[in-house]
Backbone bond lengths (Angstrom), bond angles and torsions (degrees), N, CA, C in turn:
res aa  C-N    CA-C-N  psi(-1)  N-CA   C-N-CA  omega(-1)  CA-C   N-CA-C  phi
1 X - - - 1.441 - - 1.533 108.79 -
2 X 1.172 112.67 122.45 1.590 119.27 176.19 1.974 104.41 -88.23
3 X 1.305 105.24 151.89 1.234 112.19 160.75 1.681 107.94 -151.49
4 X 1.602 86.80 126.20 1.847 115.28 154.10 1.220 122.81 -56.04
5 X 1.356 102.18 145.53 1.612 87.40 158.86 1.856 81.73 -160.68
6 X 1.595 86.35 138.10 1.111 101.47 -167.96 2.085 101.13 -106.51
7 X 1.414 98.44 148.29 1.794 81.27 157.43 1.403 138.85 -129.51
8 X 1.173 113.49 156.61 1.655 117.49 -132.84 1.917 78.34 -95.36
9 X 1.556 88.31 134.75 1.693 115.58 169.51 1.583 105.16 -51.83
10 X 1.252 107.95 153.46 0.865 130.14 -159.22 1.802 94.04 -109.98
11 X 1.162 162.38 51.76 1.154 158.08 178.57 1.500 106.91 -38.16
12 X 1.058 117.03 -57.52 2.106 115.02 -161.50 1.344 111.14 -102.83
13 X 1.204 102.52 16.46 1.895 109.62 -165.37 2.255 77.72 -81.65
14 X 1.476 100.48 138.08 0.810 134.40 176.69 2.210 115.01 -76.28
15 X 1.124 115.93 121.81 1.667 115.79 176.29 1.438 107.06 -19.09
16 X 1.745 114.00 -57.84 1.535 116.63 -166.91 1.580 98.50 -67.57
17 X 0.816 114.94 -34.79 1.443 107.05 -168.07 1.795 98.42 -79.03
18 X 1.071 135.95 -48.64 1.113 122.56 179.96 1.888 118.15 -58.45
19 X 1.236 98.98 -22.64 1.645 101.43 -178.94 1.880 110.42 -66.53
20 X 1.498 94.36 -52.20 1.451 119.62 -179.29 1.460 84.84 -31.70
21 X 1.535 122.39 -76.47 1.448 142.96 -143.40 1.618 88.76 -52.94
22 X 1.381 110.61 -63.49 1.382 124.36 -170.36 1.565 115.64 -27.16
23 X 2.015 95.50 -64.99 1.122 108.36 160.59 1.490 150.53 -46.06
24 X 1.395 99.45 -37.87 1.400 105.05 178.53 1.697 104.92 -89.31
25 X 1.176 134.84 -21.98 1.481 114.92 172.54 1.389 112.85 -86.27
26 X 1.408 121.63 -15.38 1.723 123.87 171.51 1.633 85.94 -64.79
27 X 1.473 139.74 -64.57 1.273 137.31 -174.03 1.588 105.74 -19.09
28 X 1.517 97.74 -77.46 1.537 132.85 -157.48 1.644 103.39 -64.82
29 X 1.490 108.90 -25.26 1.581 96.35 165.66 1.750 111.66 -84.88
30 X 1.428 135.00 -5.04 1.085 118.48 -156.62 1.775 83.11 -103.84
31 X 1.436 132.82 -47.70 1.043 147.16 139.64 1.415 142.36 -47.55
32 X 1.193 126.17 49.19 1.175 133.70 -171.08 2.101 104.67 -56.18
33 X 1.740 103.03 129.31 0.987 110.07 172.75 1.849 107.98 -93.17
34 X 1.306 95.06 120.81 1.650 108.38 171.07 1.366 139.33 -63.46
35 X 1.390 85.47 -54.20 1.951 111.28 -169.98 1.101 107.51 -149.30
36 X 1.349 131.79 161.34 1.794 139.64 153.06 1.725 104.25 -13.20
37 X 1.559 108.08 -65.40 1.437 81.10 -147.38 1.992 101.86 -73.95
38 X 1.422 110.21 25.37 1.871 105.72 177.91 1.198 80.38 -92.86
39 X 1.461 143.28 -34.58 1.666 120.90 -149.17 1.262 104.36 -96.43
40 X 1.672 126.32 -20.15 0.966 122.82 143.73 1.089 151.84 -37.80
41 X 1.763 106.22 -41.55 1.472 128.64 -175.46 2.080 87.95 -72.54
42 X 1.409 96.63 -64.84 1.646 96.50 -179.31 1.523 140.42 -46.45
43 X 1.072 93.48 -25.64 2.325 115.41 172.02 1.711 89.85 -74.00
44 X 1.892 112.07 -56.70 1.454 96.55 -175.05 1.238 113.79 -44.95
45 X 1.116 98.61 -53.37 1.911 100.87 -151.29 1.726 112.47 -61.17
46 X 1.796 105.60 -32.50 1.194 119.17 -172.34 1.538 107.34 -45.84
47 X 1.589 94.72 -52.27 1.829 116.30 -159.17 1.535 91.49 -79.30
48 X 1.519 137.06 -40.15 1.197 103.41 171.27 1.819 140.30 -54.15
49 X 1.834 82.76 -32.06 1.622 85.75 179.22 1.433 119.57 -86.75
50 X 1.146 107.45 13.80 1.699 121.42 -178.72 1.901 106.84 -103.06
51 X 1.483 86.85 -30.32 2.025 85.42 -166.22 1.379 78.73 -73.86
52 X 1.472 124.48 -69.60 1.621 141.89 -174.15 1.782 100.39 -17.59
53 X 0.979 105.42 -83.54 1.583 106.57 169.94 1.937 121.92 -9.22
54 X 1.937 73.24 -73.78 1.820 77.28 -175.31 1.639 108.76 -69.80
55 X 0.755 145.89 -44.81 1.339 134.35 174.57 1.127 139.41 -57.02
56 X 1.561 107.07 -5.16 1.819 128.86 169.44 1.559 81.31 -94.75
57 X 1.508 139.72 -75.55 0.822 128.86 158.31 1.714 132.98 22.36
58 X 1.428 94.37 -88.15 1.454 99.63 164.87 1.006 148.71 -78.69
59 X 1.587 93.82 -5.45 2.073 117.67 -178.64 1.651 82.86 -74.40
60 X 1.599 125.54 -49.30 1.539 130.27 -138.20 2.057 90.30 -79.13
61 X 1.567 110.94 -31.56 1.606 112.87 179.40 1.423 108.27 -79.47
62 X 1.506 129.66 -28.61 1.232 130.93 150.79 1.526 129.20 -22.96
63 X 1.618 96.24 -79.36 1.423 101.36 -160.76 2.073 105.03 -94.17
64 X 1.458 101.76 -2.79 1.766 106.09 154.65 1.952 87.06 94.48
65 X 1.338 116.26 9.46 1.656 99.43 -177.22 1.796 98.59 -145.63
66 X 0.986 125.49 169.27 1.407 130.58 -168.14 1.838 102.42 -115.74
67 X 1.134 98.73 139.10 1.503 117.93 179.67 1.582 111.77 3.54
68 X 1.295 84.03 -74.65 1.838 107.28 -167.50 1.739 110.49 -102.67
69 X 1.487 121.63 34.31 1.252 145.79 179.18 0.727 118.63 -117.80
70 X 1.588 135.05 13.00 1.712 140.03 -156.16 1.993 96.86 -74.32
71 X 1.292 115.35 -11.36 1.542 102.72 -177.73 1.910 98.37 -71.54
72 X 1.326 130.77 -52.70 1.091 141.43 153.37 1.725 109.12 -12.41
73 X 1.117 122.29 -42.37 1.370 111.20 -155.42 1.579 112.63 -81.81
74 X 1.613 108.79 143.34 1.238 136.73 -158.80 1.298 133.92 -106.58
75 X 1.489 105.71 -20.73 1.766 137.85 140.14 1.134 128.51 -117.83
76 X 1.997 83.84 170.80 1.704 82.89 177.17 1.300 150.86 -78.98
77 X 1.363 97.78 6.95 1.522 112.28 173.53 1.336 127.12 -93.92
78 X 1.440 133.40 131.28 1.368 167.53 -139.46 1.384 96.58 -141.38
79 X 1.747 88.68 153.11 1.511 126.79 179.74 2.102 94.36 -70.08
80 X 1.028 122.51 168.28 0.975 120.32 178.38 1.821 101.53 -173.89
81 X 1.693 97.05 64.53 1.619 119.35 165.89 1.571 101.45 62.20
82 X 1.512 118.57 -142.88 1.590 108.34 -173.39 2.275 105.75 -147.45
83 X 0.648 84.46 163.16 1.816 84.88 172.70 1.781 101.69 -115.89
84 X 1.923 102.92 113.68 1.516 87.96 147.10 1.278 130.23 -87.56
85 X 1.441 110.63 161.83 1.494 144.74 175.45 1.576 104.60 -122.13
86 X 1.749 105.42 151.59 1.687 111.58 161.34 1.616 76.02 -122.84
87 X 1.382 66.15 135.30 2.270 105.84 -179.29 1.725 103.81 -95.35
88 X 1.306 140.88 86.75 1.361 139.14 -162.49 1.784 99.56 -70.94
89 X 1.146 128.96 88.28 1.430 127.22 179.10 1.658 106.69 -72.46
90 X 1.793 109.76 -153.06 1.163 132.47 -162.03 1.824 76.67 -109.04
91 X 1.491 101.95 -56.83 1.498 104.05 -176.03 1.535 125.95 -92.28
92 X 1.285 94.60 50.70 1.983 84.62 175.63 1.595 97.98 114.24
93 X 1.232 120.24 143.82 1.168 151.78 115.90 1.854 115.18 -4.79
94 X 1.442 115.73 94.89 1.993 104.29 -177.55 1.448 83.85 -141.63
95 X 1.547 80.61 145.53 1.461 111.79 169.69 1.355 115.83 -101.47
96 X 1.343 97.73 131.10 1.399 116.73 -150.66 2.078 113.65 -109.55
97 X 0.882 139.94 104.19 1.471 122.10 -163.43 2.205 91.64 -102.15
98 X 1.069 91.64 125.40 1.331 120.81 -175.63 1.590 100.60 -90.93
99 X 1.414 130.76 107.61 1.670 125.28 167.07 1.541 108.32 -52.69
100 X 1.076 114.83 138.56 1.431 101.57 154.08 1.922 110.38 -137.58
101 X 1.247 118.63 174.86 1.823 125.39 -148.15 1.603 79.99 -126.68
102 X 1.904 96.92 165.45 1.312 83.32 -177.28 1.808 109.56 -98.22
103 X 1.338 111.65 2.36 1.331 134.01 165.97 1.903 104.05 -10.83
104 X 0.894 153.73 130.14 1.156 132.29 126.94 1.478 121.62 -105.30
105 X 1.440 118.19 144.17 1.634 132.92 -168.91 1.543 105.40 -99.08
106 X 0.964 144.67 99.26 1.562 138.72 171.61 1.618 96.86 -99.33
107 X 1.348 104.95 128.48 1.666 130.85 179.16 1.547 108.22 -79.51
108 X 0.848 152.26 145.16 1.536 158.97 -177.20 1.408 111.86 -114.39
């Protein structure tokens, strides 16, 4: 007995979302995942470049100017390089680079 399986169109899937798709199986063909520990390696890497993101992200909503926009900027506070961390996941052990400003906060 043979079985098909066909897959069902995507009607409301959105441009970004179709690129993503695009993207990630052009990935997944140049990189073929084998076993657990490739999908592992791949969830890591995903979530690093996703936390990485948001946290430049929020350094860049912080200080009101974007990375490479410092002519823009409106205070006195600056990027001031990054702090690593190892992030203990589900999948592995990632090193994590934390932005940090040169702001300092002292609590009272």
């Amino acid at each position: 007995m043979e079985v098909f399986f066909t897959a069902k169109k995507r009607r409301d899937e959105s441009p970004a979302r179709q690129a993503q798709r695009k993207m990630m199986s052009g990935y997944l063909k140049e990189n073929p995942v084998k076993n657990g520990t490739d999908v592992n390696a791949l969830m890591r890497e995903m979530m690093s470049v996703i936390l990485k993101g948001s946290l430049d992200g929020e350094m860049d909503e912080e200080l009101g100017y974007s990375k490479y926009d410092y002519r823009n900027k409106e205070i006195d506070n600056s990027r001031n390089g990054y702090n690593t961390i190892i992030m203990h996941t589900s999948y592995g052990d990632m090193d994590l680079d934390i932005p940090r400003d040169r702001a300092v906060y002292r609590f009272v």
